[in-house]
Structures are given as structure tokens and as C-alpha cells.
C-alpha positions as CSV (number, residue, x, y, z in Angstrom):
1,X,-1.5,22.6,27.4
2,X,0.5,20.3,25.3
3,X,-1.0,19.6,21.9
4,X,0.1,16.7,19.5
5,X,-2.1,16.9,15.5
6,X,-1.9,13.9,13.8
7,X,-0.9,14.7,9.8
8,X,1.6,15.6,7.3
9,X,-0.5,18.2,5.3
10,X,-2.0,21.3,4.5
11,X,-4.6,20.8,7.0
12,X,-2.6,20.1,9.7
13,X,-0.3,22.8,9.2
14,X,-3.4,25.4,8.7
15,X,-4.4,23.5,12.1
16,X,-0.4,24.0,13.7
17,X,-1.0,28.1,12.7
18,X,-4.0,28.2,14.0
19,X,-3.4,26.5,17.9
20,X,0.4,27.8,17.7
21,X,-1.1,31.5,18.8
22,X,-3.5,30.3,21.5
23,X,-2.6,31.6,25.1
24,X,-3.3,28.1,26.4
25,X,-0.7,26.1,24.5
26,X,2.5,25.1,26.0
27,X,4.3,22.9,23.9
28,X,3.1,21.8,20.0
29,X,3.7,18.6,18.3
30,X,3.1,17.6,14.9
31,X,3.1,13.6,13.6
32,X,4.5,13.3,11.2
33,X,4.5,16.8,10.1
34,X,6.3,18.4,7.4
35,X,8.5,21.1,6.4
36,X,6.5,24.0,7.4
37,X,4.8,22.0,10.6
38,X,9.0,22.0,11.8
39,X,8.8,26.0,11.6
40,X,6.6,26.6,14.5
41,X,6.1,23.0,16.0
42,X,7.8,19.9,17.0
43,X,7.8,16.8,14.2
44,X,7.4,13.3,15.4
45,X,7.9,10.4,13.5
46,X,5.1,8.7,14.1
47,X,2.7,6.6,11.9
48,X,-0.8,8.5,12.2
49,X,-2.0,4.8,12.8
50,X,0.3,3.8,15.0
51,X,-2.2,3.8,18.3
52,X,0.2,2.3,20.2
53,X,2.9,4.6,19.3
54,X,0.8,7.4,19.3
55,X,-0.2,6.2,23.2
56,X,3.5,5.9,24.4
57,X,4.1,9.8,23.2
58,X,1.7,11.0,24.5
59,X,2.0,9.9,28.0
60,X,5.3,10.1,27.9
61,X,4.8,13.9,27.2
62,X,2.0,15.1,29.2
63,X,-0.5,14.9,26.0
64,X,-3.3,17.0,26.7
65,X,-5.0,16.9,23.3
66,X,-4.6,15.2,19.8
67,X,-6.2,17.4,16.9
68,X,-7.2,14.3,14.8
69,X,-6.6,15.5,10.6
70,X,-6.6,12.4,8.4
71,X,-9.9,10.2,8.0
72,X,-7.8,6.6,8.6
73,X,-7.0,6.8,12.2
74,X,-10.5,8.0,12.9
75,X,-11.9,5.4,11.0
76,X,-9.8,2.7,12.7
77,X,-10.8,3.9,15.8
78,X,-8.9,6.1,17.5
79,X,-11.3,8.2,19.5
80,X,-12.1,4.5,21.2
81,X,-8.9,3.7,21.8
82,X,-7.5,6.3,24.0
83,X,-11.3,5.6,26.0
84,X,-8.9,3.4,28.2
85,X,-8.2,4.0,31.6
86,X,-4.4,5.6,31.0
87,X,-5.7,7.5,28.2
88,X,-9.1,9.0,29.1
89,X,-7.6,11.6,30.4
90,X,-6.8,13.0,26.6
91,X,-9.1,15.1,24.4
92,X,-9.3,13.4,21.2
93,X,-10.5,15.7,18.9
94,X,-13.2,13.1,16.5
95,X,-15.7,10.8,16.5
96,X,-16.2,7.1,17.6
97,X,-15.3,4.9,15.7
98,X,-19.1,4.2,15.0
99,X,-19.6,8.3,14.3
100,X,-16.4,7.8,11.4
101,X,-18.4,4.9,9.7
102,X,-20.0,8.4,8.1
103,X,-17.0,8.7,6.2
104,X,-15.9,5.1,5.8
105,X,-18.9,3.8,3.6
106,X,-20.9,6.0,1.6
107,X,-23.7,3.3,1.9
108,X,-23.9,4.1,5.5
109,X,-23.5,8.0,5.2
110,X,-26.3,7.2,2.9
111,X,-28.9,5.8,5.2
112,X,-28.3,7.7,7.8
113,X,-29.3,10.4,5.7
114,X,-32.2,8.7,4.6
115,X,-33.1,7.8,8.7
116,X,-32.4,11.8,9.4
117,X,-34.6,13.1,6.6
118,X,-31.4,14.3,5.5
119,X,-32.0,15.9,2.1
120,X,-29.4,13.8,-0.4
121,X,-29.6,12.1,-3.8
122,X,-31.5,9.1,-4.6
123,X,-28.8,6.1,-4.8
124,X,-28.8,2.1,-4.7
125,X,-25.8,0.3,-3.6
126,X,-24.2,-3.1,-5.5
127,X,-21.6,-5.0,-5.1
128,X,-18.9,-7.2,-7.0
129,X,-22.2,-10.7,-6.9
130,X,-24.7,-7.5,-8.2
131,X,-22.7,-6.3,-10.8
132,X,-25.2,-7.0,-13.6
133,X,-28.1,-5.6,-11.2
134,X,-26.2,-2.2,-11.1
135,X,-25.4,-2.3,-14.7
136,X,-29.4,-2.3,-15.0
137,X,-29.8,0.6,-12.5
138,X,-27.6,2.9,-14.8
139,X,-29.8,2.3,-17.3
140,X,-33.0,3.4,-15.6
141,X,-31.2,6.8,-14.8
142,X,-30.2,10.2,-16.9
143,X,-26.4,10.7,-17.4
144,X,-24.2,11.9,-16.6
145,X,-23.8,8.9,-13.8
146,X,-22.1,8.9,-10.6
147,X,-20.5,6.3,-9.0
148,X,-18.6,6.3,-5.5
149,X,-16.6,3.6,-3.9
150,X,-18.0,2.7,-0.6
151,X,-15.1,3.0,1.3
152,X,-12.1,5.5,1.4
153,X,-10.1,6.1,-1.1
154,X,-7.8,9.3,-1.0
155,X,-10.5,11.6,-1.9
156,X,-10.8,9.6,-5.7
157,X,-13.1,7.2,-5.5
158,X,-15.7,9.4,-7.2
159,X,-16.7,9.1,-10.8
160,X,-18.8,11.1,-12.8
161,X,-19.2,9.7,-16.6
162,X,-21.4,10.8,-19.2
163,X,-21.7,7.9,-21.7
164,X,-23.8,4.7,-19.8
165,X,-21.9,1.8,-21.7
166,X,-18.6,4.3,-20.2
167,X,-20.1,3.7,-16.6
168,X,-21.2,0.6,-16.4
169,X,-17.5,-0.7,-17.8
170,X,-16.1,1.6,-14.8
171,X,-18.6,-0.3,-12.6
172,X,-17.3,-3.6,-13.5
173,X,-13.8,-2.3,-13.3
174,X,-14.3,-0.9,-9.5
175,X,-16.7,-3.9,-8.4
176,X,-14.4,-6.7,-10.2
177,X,-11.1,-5.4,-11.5
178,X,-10.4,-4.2,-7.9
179,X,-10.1,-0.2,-9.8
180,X,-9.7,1.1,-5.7
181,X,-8.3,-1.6,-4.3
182,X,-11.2,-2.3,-1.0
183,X,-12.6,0.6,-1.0
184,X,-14.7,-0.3,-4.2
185,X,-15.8,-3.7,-2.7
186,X,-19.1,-1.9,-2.8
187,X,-20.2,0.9,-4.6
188,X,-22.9,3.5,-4.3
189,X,-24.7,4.8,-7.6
190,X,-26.6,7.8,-7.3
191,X,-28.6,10.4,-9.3
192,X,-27.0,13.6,-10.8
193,X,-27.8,16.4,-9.1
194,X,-26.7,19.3,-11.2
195,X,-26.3,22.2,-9.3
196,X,-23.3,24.6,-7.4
197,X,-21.1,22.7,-4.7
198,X,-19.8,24.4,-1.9
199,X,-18.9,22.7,1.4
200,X,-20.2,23.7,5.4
201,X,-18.2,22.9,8.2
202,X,-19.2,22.1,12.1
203,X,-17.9,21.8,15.0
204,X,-19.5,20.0,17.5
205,X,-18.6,18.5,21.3
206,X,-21.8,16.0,20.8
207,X,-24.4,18.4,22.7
208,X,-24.1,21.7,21.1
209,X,-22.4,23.0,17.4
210,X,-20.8,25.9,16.2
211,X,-21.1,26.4,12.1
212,X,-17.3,27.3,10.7
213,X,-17.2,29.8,7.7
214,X,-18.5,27.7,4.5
215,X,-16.1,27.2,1.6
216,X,-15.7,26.0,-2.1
217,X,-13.2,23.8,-3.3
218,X,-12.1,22.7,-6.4
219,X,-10.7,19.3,-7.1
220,X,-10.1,18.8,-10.6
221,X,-6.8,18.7,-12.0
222,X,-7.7,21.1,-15.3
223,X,-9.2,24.9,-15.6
224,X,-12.2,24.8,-16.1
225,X,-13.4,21.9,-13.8
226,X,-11.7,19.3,-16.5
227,X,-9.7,16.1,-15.8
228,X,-9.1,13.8,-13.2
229,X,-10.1,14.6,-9.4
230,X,-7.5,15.3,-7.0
231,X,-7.5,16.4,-3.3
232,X,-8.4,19.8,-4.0
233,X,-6.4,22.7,-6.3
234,X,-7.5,25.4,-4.6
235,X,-10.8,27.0,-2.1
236,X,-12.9,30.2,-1.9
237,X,-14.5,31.2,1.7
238,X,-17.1,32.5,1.9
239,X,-19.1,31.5,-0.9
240,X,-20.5,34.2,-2.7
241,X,-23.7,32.8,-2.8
242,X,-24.1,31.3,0.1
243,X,-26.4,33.8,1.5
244,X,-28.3,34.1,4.9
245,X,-31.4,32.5,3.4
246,X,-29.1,29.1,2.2
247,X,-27.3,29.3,5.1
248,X,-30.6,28.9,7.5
249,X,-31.9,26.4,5.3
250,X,-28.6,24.6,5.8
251,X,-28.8,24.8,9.4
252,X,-32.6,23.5,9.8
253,X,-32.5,21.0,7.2
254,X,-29.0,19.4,7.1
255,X,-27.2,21.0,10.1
256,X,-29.6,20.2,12.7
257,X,-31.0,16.6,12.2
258,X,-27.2,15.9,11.4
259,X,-26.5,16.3,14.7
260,X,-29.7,15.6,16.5
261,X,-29.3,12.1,14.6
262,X,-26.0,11.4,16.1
263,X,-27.2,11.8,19.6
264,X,-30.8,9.3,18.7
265,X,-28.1,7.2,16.9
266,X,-25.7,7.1,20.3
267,X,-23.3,7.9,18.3
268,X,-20.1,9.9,20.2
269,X,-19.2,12.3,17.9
270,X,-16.6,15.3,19.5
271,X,-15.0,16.4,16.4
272,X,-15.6,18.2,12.8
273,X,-18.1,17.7,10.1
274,X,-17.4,18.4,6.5
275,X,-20.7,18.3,4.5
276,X,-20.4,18.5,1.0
277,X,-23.7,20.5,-0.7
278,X,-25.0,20.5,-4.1
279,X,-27.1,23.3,-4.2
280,X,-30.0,22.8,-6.3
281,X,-32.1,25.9,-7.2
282,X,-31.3,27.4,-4.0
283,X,-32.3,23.9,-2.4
284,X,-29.0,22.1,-0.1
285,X,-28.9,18.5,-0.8
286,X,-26.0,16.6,0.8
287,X,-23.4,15.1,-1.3
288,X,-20.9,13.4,1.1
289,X,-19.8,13.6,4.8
290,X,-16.3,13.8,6.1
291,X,-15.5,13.1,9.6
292,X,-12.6,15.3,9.5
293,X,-11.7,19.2,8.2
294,X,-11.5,19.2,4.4
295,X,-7.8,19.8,2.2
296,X,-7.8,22.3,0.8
297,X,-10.8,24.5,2.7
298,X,-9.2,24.3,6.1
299,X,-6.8,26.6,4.7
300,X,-9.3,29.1,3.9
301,X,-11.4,28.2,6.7
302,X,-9.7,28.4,10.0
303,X,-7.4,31.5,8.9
304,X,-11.2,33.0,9.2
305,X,-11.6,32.0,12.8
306,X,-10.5,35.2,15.2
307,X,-11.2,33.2,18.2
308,X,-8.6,31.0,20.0
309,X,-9.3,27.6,18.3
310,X,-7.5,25.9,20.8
311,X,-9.9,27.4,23.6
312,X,-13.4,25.8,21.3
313,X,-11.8,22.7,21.1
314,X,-10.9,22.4,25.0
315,X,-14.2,23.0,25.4
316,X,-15.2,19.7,23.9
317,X,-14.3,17.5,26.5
318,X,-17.1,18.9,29.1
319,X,-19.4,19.8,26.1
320,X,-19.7,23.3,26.8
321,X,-18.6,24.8,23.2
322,X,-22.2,26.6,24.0
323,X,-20.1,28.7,26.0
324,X,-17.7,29.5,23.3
325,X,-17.7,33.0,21.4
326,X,-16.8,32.1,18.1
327,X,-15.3,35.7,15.7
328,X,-15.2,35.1,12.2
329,X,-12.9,37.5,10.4
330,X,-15.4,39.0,7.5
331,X,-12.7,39.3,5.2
332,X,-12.5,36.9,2.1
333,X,-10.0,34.0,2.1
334,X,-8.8,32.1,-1.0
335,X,-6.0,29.0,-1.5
336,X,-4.3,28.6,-4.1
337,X,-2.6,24.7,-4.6
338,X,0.7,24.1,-6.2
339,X,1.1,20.3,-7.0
340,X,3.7,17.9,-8.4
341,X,4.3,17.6,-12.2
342,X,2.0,14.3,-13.2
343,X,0.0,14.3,-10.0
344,X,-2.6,12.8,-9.0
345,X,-0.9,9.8,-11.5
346,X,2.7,9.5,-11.3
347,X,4.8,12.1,-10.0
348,X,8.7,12.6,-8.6
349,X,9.5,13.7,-5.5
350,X,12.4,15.5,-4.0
351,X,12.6,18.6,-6.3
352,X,13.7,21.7,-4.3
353,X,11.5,24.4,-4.0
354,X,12.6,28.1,-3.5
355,X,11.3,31.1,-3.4
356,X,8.8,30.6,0.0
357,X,10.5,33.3,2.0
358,X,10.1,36.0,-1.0
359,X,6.3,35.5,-0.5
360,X,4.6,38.8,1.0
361,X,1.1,39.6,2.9
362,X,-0.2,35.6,2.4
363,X,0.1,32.4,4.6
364,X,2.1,29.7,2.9
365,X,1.2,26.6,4.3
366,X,3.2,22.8,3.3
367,X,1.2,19.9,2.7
368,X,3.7,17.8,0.6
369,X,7.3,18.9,2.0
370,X,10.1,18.1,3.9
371,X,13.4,19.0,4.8
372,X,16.3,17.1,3.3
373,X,20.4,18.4,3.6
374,X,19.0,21.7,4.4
375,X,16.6,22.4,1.5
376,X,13.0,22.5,1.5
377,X,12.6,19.9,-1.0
378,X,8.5,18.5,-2.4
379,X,7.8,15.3,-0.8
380,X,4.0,14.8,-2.1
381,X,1.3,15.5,-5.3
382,X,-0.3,18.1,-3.6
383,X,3.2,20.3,-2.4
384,X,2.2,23.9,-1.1
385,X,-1.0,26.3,-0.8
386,X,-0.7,29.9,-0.6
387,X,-3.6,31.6,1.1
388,X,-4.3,35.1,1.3
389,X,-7.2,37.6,2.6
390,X,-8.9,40.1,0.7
391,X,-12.1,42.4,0.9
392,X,-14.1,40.4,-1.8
393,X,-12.4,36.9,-3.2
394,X,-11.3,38.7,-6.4
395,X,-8.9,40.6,-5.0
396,X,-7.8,37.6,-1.9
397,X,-7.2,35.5,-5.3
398,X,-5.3,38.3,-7.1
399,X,-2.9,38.2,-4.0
400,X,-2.5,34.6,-3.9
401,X,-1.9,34.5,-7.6
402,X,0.8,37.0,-7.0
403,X,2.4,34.9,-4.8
404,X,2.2,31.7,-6.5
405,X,4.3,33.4,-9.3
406,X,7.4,33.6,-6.6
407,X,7.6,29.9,-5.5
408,X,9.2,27.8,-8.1
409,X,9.9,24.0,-8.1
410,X,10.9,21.7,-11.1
411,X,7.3,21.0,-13.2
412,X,5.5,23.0,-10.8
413,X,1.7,23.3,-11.3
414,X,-1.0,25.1,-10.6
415,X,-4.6,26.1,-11.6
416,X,-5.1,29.6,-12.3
417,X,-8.5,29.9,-12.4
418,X,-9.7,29.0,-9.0
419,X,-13.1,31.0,-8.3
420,X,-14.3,30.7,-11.9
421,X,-17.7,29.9,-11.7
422,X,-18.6,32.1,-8.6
């Protein structure tokens, strides 16, 4: 089977390790890739958007399937496109276009919610001719406040400010000022829910799911949960917490009219689903979706999976993942993230990074790398995670830690106390 994933991250090199050891797989192909994708795959320079493109190479190459990791080309439609005749042939791992709406407007994840009985926050939704309307709302809520641009925006579009006159300045700023360019055109506010987050991941070919090990992620720049958000510094799977009980309640009340929703909702929907948890006294209440496999928990989260991956997913196209055996390792997994100097504001790019091949008993896998005049050089904010397995996620971090310590690059950074609150 030939296999082309669309991404230049960690993701999509956690997804290139992952399918590179499956039985079934004849030639991989990475687009664009990066400098640990060209290790044990085939880089194309391809735009991830680039449909067209995308469409030549693959029939060009006997494409059998396209492992979808970024939200933009599923939101602009992707699974749809390759519906034509020509293309039909090729499992596209993702929703319709209609199923990434979930992910493209937080208004819309909202109310499906709502239409599901869904458990999520109370929220109200205002735009740029509203402004003074949602100004009013903050005021008839507790702090701190949380506001979310409606559409995508990198995984930053989230806000969560303690002081009202603070939040309703932001909300002028995102609604009027143009603070996220269009995806703050609209934006959701919604009620504090003060609780633990952790994140559950499905699989699903439209008929029948399988439930991926859960994680926790941690996306703010500084220890301690402090600073600006980012992509994610670093995830923890399992959860600690996240115990049978959770889980089940998860999977009656969130898991199940999820799905059960997409198929009263016609939506087509053959892909992942990220759902972000707050856990409220032991209650699950839905924070976001994601259409797509999370950065940084896939790197935790499919070095977990036993099975062949690449088998589950072939299975999508005649929805019979039913028939699937999925084996989850029981061990701990933990990622640590190394970022840029300045990210997620200004940062440089190019800085050359030693020290990968001195790194023992963990997984390194790029996100922001590439090869330039031989060198494996940073080419993004978020540059490398090193991920390792452990009995409990103590001693997985321990090992990552470890690790870490050997890679160097100029103004390297990392957080170093991932798993803090568990």
C-alpha cells in the first residue's frame, strides 16, 4: 500500500513511525515533511492545500491513502475533493468538509453540542456589530473570562483573563482590531469551568469507534501553566486520573452522542476526534473539538498503539474498524517539547541542532526541522519532542528529561516541569 500524510510536524512524524512498521505499507510519503519524516519516508514538496497538487501525486504514484494531520486542508475540504470520479478510489483519512466545520467555528462545535446533549460550557457568541452586547455578557459572568475566536487560529485563539475591563478590551481588539486576523470575525464567550483538562481521542470510520489512549497536554509557554499559549510543551498518557469510572462516563456521555450525532447530522466523518475535557468534580464537560490528532499528544498517543495502525485505518473505507483488535501498550508515555528561543512571538530559524543521535531508549520525533548543507538545522517555534515509555509517568518523564539534556540548539527551550499538577 502506498501512503502519502499531509504535514510537516510532530504529528506527522509520530504518524510516519507509526505506519512505517506496518506489514501492509509499500512505499511512504511525507508532504512536506521534515527532517526526521526524510529518515524513514519520502518528502514531497507539496503545499498541504494544494488539492490539485496533492491529486496529480497521488495518481501519479499509485496513492492508496492520505493520513490527513493539519486542520486547514480538512477544513477546506479535502475529504470532498478526492469524492471525484479519479479520486474515489483513495482513503482519505478525515471528515467532510461539513464534519471539519467542528473545528472551524467554535459557534458551530457549540451547538452541535448543545443539539447532542453534549455536556459543554454555557457560551453566547458576538460579533464585530455586537461588540457592546458582548461587553455586557462579561459582565453578567464570574472571572476569570474566556474568550475563543470562532475560527482557526494556530491553536491561539483562546484567551483566558482575569480582570473584566482586561477582557472586554481583548474583545474589542479580536472583534474590531482584527487581534487573529478572520478567525476572530466572531467570537465565542463562555463560562469558566474550573476543573483538570485532559484530552480523549477516537477513531472512527462513521459507523463504529475505537477510543485511543487519553492524554494531557500542556500548552503554556511558562512552568507552572504561566504565559502565553502555544501548540503544546509537552503531554502525559495515560492520565493518572482518568480512571475506569471517567472513562465510561466519557464514553456514554460525550463519546457516544458525538458520534451517534454525526450519523443524525449526515455528516461523513472517517477520521480522528480530539475532544478536549474539563473535568469538573469528576464530571467530563467538553471544551473544544479537533477534527484532526492533537500536537503534542499524538506523540504520546500512537507510540501506545501495539496494533498496526495502518491496518485500523484501511479499515475505514468499508467501515469495518469493528473488526479491528486494537493493543494498547500499558506502559506510560510522556513528550517533552523543545521550542525556538522567543516562540510562540518572534523567533529565528536555521540554528543547528546536534546532539539527536546521542539520545538513548526514547523516540525523537521533528516537528520544526529541516535539512539544510547537511545539518539538521530548526526550521519552526515548536522544533523537536523527545518521547519516552516508562512504568508510571514519573519515571517515562525522568527519561525524557534525560534526553532533552543531550540535544542542544542556539536559545533552546524547554519546560521542565511537564506532569506537574498530576
Amino acid at each position: 500500500m502506498n501512503v502519502l500524510i499531509l504535514g510537516s510536524g510532530g504529528r506527522e512524524h509520530a504518524f510516519a513511525h507509526a505506519i512505517e512498521k506496518s506489514e501492509l505499507l509499500t512505499q511512504l510519503y511525507v508532504a512536506p515533511g521534515n527532517a526526521g519524516t526524510a529518515a524513514i519516508a519520502t518528502n514531497v514538496d507539496l503545499g498541504v492545500t494544494d488539492f490539485d497538487a496533492i491529486k496529480e501525486f497521488s495518481l501519479k504514484n499509485d496513492i492508496n491513502m492520505i493520513v490527513v494531520g493539519p486542520e486547514a486542508p480538512l477544513v477546506a475540504g479535502i475529504y470532498d475533493y478526492f469524492q471525484q470520479e479519479e479520486t474515489s478510489h483513495i482513503n482519505v483519512i478525515g471528515p467532510s468538509k461539513k464534519g471539519a466545520v467542528l473545528e472551524g467555528s467554535k459557534e458551530f462545535a457549540k451547538e452541535f453540542m448543545q443539539r447532542n446533549g453534549v455536556p459543554t460550557a454555557a457560551y453566547s457568541s458576538f460579533t464585530a456589530q455586537t461588540v457592546e452586547d458582548g461587553k455586557r455578557f462579561l459582565e453578567t459572568l464570574k472571572a476569570p473570562y474566556v474568550l475563543k475566536a470562532d475560527g482557526l487560529a494556530g491553536g491561539k485563539g483562546v484567551l483566558i483573563i482575569k480582570d473584566l475591563k482586561e477582557a472586554q478590551d481583548n474583545l474589542e481588539e479580536m472583534l474590531v482590531g482584527g487581534k487573529f486576523g478572520e478567525a476572530s470575525n466572531k467570537v465565542v464567550i463562555e463560562e469558566f469551568l474550573d476543573g483538570i483538562e485532559m484530552s480523549v481521542f477516537v477513531m472512527t470510520d462513521g459507523e463504529n469507534y475505537k477510543i485511543l489512549p487519553n492524554a494531557k497536554d500542556y500548552k503554556r509557554i511558562g512552568e507552572g501553566d504561566t504565559g502565553l499559549n502555544t501548540g503544546g510543551m509537552g503531554a502525559v498518557s495515560p492520565v493518572p486520573f482518568a480512571d475506569h469510572i471517567l472513562m465510561e462516563k466519557v464514553e456514554q456521555r460525550i463519546i457516544q452522542p458525538t458520534i451517534s450525532g454525526f450519523k443524525k447530522e449526515s455528516i461523513t466523518y472517517k477520521g480522528f476526534v480530539f475532544i478536549g475535557l474539563m473535568i469538573v468534580n469528576q464530571e467530563p464537560y467538553v471544551i473544544e473539538y479537533n477534527v484532526r490528532m492533537g500536537d503534542p499528544e499524538t506523540e504520546v498517543v500512537l507510540p501506545r498503539i501495539k496494533s498496526d495502525l495502518l491496518r485500523h485505518l484501511s479499515a475505514f473505507a468499508k467501515a469495518e474498524l469493528n473488526k479491528e483488535q486494537l493493543e494498547i501498550d500499558s506502559r506510560s508515555a510522556t513528550t517533552v517539547m523543545c521550542v525556538s528561543g522567543g516562540y510562540p512571538e518572534a523567533y529565528e530559524k536555521g540554528k543547528v541542532i546536534t546532539g539527536i543521535n546521542e539520545v538513548e531508549d526514547s523516540i525523537v520525533f521533528h516537528a520544526g526541522t529541516t535539512v539544510k548543507d547537511g545539518a539538521v538545522v530548526t526550521n519552526g517555534g515548536r522544533v523537536i519532542a523527545v518521547t519516552s515509555y516508562g512504568e508510571d509517568f514519573k519515571q517515562a518523564l525522568k527519561k525524557s528529561y534525560q534526553n532533552v539534556k543531550q540535544l542542544q540548539f542556539d536559545k533552546m527551550y524547554y519546560r521542565s516541569d511537564i506532569g506537574f499538577d498530576l
